[in-house]
PyMOL Python script that loads the backbone (N, CA, C, O; Angstrom):
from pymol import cmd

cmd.read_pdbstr("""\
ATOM      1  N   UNK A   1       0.849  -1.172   0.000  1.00  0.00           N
ATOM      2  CA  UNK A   1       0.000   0.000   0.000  1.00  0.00           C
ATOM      3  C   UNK A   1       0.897   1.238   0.000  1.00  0.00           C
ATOM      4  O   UNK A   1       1.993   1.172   0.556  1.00  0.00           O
ATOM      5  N   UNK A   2       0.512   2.304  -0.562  1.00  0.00           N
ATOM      6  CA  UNK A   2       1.526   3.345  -1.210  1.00  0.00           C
ATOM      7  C   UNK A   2       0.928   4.393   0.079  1.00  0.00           C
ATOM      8  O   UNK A   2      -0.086   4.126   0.724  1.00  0.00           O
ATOM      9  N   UNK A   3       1.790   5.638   0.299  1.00  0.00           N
ATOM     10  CA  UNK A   3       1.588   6.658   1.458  1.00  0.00           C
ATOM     11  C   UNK A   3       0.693   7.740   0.727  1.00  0.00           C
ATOM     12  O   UNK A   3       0.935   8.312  -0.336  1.00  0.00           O
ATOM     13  N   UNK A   4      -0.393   7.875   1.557  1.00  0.00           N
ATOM     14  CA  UNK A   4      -1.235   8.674   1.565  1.00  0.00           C
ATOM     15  C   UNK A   4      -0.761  10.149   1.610  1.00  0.00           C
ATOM     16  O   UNK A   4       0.279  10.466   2.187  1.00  0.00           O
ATOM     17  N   UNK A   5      -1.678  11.159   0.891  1.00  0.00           N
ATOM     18  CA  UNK A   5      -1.346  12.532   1.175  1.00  0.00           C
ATOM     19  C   UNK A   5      -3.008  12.981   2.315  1.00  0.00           C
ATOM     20  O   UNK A   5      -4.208  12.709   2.272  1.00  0.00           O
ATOM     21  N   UNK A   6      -2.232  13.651   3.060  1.00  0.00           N
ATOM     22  CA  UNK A   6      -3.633  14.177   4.154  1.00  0.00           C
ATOM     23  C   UNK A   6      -3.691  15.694   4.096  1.00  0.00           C
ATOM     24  O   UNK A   6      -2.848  16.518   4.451  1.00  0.00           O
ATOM     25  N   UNK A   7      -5.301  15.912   3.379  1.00  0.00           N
ATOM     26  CA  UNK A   7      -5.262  17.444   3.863  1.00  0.00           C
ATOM     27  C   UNK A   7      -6.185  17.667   4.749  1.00  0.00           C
ATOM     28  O   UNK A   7      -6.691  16.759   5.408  1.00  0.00           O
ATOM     29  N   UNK A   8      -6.581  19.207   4.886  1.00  0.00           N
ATOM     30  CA  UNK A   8      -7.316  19.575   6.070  1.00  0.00           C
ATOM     31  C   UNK A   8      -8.125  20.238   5.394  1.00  0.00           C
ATOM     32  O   UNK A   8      -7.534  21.004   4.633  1.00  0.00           O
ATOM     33  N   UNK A   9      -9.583  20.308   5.305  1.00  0.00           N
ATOM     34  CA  UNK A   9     -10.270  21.312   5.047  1.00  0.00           C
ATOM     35  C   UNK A   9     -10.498  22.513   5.958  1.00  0.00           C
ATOM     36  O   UNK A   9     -10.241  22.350   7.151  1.00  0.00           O
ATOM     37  N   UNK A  10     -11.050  23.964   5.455  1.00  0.00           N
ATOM     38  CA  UNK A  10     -10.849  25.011   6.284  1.00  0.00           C
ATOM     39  C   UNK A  10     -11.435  24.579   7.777  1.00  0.00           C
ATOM     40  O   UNK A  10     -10.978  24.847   8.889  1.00  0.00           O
ATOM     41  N   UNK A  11     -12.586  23.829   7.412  1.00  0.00           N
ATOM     42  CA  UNK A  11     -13.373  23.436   8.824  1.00  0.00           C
ATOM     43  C   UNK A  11     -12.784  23.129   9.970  1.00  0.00           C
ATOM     44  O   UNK A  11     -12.822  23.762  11.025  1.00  0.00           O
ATOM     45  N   UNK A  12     -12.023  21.745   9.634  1.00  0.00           N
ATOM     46  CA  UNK A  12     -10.881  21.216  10.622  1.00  0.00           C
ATOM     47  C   UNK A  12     -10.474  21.577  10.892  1.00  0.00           C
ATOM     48  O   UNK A  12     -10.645  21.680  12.106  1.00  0.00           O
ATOM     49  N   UNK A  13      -8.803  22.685  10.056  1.00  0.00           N
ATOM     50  CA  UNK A  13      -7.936  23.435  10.648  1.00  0.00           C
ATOM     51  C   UNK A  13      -8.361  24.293  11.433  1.00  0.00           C
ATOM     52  O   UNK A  13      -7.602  24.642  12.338  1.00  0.00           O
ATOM     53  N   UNK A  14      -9.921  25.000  11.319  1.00  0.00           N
ATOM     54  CA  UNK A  14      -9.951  26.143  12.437  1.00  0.00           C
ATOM     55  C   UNK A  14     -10.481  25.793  13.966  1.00  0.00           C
ATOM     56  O   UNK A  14     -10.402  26.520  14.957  1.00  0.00           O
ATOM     57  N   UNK A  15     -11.174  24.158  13.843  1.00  0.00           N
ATOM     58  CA  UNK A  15     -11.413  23.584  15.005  1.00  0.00           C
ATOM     59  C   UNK A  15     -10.173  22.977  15.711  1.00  0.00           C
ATOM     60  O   UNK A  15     -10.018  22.994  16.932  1.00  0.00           O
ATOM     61  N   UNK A  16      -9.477  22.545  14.996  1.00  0.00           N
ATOM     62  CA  UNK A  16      -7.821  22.179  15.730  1.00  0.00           C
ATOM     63  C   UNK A  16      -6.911  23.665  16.167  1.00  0.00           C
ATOM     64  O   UNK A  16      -6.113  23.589  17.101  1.00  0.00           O
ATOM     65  N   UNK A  17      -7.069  24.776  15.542  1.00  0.00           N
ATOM     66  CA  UNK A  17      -7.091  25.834  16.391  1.00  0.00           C
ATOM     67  C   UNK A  17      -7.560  26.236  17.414  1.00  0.00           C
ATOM     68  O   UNK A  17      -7.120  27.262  17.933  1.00  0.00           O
ATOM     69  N   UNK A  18      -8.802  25.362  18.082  1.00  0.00           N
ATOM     70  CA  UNK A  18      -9.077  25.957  19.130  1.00  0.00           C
ATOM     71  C   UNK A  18      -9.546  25.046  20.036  1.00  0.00           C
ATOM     72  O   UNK A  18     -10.525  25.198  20.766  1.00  0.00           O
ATOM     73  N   UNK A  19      -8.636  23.847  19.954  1.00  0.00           N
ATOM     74  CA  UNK A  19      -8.554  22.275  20.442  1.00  0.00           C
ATOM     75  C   UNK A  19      -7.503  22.815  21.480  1.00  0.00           C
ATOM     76  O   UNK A  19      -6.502  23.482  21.220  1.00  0.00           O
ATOM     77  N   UNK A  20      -8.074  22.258  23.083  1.00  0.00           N
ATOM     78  CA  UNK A  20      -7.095  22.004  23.899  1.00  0.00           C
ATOM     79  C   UNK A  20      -5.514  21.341  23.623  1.00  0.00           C
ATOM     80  O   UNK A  20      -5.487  20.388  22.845  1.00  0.00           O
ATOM     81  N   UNK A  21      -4.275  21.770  24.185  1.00  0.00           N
ATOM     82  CA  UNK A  21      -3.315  21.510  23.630  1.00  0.00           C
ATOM     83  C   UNK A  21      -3.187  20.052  24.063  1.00  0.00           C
ATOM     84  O   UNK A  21      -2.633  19.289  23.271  1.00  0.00           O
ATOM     85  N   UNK A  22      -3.606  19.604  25.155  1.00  0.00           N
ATOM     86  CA  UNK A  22      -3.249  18.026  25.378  1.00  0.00           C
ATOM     87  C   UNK A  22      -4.113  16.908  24.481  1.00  0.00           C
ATOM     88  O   UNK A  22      -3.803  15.761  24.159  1.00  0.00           O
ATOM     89  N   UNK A  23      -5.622  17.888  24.135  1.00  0.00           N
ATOM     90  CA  UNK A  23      -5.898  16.956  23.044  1.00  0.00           C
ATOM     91  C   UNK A  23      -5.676  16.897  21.897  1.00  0.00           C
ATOM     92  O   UNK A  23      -5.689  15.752  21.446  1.00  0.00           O
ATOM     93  N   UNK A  24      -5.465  17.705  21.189  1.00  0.00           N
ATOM     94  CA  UNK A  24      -4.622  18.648  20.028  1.00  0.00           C
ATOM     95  C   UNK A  24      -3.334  17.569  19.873  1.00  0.00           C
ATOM     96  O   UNK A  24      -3.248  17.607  18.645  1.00  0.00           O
ATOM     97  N   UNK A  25      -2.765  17.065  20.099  1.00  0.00           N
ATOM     98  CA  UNK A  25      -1.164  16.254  20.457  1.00  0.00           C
ATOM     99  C   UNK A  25      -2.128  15.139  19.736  1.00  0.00           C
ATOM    100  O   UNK A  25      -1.838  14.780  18.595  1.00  0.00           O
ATOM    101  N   UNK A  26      -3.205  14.624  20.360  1.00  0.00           N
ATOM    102  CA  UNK A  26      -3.335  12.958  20.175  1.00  0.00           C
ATOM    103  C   UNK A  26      -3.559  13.117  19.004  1.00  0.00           C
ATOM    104  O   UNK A  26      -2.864  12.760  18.052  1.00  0.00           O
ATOM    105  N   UNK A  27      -5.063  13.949  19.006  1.00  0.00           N
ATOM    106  CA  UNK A  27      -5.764  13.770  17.458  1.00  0.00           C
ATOM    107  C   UNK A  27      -4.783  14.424  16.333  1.00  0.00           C
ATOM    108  O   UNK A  27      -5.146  14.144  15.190  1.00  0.00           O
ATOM    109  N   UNK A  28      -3.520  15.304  16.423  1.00  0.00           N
ATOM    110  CA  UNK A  28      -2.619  15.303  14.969  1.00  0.00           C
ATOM    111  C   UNK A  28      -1.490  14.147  14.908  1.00  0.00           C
ATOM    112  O   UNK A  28      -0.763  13.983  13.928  1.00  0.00           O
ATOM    113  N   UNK A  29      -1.438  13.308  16.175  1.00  0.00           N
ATOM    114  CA  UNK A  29      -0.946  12.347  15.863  1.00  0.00           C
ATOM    115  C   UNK A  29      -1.708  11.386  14.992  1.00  0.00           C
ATOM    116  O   UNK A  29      -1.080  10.912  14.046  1.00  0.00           O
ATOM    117  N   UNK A  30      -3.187  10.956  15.186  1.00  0.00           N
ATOM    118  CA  UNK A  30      -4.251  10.049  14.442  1.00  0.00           C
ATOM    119  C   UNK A  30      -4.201  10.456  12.961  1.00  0.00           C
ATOM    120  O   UNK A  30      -4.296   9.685  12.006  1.00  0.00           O
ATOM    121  N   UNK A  31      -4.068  11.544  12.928  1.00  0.00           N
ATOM    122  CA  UNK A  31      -4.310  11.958  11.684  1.00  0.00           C
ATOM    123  C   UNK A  31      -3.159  12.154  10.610  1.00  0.00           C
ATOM    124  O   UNK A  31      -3.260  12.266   9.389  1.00  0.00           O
ATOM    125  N   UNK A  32      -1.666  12.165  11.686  1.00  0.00           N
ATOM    126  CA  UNK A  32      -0.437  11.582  10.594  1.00  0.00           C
ATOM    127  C   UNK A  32      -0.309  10.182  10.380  1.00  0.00           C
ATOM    128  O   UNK A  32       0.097   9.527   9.420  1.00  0.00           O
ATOM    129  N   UNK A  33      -0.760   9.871  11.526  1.00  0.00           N
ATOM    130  CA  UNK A  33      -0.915   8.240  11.155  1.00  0.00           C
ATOM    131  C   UNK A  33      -1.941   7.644   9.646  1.00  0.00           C
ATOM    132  O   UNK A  33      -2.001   6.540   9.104  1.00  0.00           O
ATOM    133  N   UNK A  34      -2.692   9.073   9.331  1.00  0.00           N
ATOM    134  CA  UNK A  34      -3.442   8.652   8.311  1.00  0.00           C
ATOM    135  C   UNK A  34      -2.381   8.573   7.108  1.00  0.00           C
ATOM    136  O   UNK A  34      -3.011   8.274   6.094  1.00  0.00           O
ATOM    137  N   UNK A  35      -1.391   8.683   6.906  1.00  0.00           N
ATOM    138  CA  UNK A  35      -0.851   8.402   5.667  1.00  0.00           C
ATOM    139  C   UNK A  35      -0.493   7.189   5.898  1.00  0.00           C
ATOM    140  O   UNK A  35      -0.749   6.610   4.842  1.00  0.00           O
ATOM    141  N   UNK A  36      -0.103   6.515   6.547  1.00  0.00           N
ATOM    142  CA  UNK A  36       0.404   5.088   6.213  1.00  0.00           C
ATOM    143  C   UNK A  36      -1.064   4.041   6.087  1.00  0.00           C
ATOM    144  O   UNK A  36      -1.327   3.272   5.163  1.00  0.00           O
ATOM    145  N   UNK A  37      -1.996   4.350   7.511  1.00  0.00           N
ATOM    146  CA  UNK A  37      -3.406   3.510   7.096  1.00  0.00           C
ATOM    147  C   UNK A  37      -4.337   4.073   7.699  1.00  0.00           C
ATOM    148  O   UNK A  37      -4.481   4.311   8.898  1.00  0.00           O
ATOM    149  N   UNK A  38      -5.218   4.365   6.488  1.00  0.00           N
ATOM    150  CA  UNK A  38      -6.391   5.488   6.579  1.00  0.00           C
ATOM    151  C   UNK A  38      -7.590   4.233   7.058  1.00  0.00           C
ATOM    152  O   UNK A  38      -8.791   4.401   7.268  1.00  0.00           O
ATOM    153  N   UNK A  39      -7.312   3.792   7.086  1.00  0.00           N
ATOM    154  CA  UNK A  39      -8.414   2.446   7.799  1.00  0.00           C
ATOM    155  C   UNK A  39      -7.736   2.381   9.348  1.00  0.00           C
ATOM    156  O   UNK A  39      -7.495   1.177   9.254  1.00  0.00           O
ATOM    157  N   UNK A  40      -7.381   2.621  10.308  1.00  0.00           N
ATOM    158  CA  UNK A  40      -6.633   2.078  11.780  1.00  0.00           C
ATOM    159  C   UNK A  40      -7.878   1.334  12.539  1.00  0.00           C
ATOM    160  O   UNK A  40      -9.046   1.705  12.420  1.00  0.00           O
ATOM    161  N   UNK A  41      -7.525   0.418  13.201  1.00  0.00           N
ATOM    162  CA  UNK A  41      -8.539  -0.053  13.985  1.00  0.00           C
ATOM    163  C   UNK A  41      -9.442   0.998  14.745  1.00  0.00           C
ATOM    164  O   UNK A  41      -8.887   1.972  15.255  1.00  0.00           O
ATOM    165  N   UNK A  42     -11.132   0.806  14.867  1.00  0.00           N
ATOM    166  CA  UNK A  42     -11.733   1.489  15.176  1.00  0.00           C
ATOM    167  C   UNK A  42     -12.290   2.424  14.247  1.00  0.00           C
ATOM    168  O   UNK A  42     -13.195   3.180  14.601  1.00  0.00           O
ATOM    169  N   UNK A  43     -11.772   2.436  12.954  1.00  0.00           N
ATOM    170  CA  UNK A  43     -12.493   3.790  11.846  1.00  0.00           C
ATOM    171  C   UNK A  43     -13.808   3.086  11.544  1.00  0.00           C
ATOM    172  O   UNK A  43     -13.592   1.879  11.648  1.00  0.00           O
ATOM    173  N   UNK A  44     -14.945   3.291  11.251  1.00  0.00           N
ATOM    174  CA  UNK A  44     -16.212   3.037  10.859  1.00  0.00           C
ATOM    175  C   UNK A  44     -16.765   4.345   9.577  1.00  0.00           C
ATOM    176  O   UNK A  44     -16.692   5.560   9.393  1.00  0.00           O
ATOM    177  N   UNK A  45     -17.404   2.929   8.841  1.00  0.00           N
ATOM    178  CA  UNK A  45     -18.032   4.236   7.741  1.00  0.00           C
ATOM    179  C   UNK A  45     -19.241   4.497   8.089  1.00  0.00           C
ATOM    180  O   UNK A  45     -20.041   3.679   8.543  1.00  0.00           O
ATOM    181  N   UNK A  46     -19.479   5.952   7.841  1.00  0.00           N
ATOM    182  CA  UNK A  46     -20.840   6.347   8.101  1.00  0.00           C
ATOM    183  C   UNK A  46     -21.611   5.852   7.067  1.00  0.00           C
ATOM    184  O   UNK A  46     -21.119   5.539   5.983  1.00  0.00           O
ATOM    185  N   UNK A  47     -23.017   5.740   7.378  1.00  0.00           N
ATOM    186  CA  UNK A  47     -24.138   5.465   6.550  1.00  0.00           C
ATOM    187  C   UNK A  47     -24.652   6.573   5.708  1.00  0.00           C
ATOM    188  O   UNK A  47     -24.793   7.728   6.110  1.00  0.00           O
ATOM    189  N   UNK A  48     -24.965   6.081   4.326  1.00  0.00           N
ATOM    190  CA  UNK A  48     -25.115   7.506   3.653  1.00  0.00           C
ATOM    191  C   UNK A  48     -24.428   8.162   2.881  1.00  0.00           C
ATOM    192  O   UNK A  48     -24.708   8.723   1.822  1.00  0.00           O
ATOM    193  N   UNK A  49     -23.276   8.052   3.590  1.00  0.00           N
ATOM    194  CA  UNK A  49     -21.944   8.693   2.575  1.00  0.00           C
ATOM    195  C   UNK A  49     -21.473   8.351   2.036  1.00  0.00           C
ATOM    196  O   UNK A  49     -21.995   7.241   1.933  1.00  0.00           O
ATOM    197  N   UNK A  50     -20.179   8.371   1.007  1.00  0.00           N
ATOM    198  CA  UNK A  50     -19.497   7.461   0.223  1.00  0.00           C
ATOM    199  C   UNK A  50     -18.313   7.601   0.677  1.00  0.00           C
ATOM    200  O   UNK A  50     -17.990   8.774   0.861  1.00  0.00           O
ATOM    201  N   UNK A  51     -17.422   6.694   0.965  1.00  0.00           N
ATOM    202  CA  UNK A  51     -15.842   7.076   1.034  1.00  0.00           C
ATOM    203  C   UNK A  51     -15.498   7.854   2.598  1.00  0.00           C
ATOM    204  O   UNK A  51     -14.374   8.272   2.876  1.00  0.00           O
ATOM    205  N   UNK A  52     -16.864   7.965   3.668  1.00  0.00           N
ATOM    206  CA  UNK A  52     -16.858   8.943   4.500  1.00  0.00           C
ATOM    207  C   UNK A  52     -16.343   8.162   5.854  1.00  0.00           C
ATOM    208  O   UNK A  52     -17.172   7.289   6.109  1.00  0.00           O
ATOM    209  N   UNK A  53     -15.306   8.162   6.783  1.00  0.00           N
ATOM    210  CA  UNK A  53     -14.886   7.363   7.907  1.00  0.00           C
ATOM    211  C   UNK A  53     -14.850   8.730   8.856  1.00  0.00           C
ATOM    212  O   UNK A  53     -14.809   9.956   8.748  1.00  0.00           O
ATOM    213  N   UNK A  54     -14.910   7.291  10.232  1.00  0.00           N
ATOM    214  CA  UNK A  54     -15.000   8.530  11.260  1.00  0.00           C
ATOM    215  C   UNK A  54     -14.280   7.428  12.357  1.00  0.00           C
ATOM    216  O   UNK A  54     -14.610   6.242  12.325  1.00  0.00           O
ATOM    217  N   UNK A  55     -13.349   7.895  13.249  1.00  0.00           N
ATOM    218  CA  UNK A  55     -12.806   7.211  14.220  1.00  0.00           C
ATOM    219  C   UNK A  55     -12.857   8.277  15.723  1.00  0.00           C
ATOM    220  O   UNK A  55     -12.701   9.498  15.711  1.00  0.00           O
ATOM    221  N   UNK A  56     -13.056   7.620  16.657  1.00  0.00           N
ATOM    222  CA  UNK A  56     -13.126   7.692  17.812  1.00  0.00           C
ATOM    223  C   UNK A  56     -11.670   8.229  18.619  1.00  0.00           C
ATOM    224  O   UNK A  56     -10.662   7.525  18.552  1.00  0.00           O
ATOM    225  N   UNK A  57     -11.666   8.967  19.050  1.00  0.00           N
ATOM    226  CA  UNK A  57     -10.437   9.732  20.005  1.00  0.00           C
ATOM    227  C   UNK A  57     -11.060  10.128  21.657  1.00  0.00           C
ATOM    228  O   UNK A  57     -10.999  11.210  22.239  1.00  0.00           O
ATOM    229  N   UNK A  58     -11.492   9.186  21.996  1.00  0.00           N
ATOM    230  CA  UNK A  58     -12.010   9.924  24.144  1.00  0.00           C
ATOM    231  C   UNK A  58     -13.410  10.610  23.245  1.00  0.00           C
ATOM    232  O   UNK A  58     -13.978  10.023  22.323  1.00  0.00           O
ATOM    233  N   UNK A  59     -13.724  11.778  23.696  1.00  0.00           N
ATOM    234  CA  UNK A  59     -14.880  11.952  23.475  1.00  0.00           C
ATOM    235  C   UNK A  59     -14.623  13.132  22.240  1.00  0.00           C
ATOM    236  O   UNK A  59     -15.173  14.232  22.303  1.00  0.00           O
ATOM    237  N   UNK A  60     -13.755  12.761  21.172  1.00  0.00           N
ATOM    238  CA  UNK A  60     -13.582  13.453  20.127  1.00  0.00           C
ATOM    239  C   UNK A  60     -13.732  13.071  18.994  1.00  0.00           C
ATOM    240  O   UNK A  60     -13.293  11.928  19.117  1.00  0.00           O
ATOM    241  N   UNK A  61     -14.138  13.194  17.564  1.00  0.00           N
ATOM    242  CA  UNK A  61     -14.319  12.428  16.286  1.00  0.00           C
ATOM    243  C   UNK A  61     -13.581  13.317  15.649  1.00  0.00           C
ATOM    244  O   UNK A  61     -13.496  14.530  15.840  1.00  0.00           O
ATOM    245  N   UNK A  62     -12.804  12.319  14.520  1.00  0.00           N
ATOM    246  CA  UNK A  62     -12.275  12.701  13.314  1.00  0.00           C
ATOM    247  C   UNK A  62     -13.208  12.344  12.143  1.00  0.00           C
ATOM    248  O   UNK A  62     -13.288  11.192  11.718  1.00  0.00           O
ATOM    249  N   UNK A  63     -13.724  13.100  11.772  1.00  0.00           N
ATOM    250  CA  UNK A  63     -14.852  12.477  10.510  1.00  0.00           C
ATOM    251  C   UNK A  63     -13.364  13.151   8.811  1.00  0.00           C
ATOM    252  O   UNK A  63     -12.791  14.238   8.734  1.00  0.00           O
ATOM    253  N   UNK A  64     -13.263  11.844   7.752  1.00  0.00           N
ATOM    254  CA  UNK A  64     -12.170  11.831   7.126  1.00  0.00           C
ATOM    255  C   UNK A  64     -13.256  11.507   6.045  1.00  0.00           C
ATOM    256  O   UNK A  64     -14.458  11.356   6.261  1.00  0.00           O
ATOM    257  N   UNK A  65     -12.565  11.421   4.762  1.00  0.00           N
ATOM    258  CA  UNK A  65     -13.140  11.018   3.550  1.00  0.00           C
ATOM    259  C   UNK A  65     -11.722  10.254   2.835  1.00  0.00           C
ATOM    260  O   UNK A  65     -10.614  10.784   2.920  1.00  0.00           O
ATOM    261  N   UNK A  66     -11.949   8.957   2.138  1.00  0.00           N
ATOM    262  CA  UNK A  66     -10.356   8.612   1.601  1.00  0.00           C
ATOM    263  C   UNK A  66     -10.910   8.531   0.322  1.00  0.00           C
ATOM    264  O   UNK A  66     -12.036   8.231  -0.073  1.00  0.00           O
ATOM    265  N   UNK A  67      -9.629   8.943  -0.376  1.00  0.00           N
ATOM    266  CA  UNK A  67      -9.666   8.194  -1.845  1.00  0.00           C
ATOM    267  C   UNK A  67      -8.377   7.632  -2.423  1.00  0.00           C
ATOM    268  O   UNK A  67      -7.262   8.143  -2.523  1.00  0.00           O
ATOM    269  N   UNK A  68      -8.911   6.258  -2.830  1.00  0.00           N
ATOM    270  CA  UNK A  68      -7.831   5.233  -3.206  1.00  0.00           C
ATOM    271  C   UNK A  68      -7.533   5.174  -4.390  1.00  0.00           C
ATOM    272  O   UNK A  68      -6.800   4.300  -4.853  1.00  0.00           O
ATOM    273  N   UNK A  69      -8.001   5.996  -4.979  1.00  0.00           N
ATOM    274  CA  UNK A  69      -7.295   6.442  -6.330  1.00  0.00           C
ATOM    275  C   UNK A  69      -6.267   7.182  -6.719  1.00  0.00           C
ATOM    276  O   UNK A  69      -5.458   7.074  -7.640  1.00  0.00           O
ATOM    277  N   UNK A  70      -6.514   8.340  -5.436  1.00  0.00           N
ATOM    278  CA  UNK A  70      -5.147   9.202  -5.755  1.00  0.00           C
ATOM    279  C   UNK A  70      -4.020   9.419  -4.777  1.00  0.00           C
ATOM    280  O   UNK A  70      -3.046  10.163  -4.666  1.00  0.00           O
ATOM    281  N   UNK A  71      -4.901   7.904  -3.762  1.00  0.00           N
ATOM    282  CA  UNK A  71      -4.252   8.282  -2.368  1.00  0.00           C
ATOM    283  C   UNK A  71      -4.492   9.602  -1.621  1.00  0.00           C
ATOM    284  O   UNK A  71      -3.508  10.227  -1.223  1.00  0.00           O
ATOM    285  N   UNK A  72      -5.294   9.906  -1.481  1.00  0.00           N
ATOM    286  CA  UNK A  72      -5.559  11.037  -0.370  1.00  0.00           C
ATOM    287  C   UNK A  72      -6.692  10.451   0.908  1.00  0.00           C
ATOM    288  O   UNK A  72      -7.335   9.401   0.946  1.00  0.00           O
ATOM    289  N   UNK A  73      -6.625  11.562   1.861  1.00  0.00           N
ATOM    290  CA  UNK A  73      -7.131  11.515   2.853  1.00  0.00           C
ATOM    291  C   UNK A  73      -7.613  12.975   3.130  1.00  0.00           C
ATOM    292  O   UNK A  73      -6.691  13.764   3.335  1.00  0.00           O
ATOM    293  N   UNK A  74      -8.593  13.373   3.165  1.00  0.00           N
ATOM    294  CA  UNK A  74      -9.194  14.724   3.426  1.00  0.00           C
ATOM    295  C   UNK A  74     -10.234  14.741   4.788  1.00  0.00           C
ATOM    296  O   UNK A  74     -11.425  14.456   4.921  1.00  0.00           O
ATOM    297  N   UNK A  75      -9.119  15.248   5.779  1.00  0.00           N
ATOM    298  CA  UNK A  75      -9.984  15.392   7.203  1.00  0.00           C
ATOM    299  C   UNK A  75     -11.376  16.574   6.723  1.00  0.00           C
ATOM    300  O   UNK A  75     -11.198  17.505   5.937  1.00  0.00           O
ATOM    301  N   UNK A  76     -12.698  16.266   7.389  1.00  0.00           N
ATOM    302  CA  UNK A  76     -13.547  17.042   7.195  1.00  0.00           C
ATOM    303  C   UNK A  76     -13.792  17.831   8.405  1.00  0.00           C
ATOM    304  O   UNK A  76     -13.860  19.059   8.343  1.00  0.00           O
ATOM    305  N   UNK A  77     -13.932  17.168   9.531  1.00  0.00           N
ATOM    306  CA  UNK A  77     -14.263  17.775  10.176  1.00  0.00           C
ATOM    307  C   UNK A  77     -13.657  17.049  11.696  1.00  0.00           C
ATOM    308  O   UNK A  77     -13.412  15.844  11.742  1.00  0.00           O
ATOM    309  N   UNK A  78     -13.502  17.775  12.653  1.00  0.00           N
ATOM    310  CA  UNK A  78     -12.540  17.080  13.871  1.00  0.00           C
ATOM    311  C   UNK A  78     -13.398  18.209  15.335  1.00  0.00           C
ATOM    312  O   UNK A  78     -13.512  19.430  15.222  1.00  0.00           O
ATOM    313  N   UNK A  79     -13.819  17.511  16.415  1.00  0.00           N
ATOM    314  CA  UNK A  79     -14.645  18.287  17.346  1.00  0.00           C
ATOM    315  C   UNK A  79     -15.504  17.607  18.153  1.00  0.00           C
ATOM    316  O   UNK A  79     -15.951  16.540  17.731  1.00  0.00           O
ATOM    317  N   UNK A  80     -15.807  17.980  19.158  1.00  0.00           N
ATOM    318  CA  UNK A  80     -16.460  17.235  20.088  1.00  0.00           C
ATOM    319  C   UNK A  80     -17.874  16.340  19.902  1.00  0.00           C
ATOM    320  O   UNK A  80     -18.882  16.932  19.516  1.00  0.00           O
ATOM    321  N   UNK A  81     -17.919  15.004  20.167  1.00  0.00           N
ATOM    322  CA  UNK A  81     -18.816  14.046  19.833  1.00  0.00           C
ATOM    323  C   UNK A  81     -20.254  14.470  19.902  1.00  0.00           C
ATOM    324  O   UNK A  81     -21.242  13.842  19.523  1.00  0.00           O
ATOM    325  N   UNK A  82     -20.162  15.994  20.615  1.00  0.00           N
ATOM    326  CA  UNK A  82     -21.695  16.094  20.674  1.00  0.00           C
ATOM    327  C   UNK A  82     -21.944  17.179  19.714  1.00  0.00           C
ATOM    328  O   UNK A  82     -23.133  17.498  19.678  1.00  0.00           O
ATOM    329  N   UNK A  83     -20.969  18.017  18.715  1.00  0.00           N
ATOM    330  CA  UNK A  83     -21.177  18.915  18.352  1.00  0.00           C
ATOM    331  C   UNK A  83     -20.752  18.447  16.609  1.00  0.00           C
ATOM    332  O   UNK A  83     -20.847  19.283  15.710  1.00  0.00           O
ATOM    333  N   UNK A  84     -20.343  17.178  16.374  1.00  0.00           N
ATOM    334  CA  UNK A  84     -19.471  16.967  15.482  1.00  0.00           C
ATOM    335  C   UNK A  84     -19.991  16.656  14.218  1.00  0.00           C
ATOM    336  O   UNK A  84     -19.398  16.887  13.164  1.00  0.00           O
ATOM    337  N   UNK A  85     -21.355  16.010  14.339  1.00  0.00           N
ATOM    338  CA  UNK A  85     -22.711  15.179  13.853  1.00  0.00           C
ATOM    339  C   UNK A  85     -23.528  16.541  12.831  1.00  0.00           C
ATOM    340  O   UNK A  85     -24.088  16.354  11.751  1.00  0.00           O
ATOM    341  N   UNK A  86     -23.417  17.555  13.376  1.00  0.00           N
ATOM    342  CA  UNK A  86     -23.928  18.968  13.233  1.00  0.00           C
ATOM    343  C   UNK A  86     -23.989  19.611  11.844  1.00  0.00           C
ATOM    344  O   UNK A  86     -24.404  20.763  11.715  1.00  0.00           O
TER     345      UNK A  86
END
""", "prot")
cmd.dss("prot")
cmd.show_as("cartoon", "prot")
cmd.util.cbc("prot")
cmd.orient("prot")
């Protein structure tokens, strides 16, 4: 399997701006980990969407979109489990 490129849409980057710094550490670690495997134990696809994964961090979601065509990974959206769904 070939290395993924990961971007951020504006959404994400401005919610990881204003992510506590101790949680901020885990979830940009999860999310470099997305270049080697955009599947890690625990990712689930949402219903509905196409291509749309979301993995679990404590009470935080990374909602991602992959494509295996060009190898990318495009975080959509990253934020608290109760606000994230939204």
């Amino acid at each position: 399997m070939g290395k993924y490129s990961v971007e951020l849409s504006s959404t994400a980057f401005k919610a990881l701006k204003k992510m506590p710094r101790e949680d901020l550490h885990r979830i940009l670690r999860m999310i470099k980990s997305f270049e080697t495997d955009p599947f890690p134990y625990g990712s689930i696809k949402l219903s509905g969407m196409d291509k749309v994964y979301r993995v679990r961090l404590g009470n935080f979601r990374i909602i991602y979109e992959v494509n295996n065509n060009v190898l990318t990974v495009l975080v959509l959206k990253v934020g608290h489990r109760r606000d994230v769904y939204r």
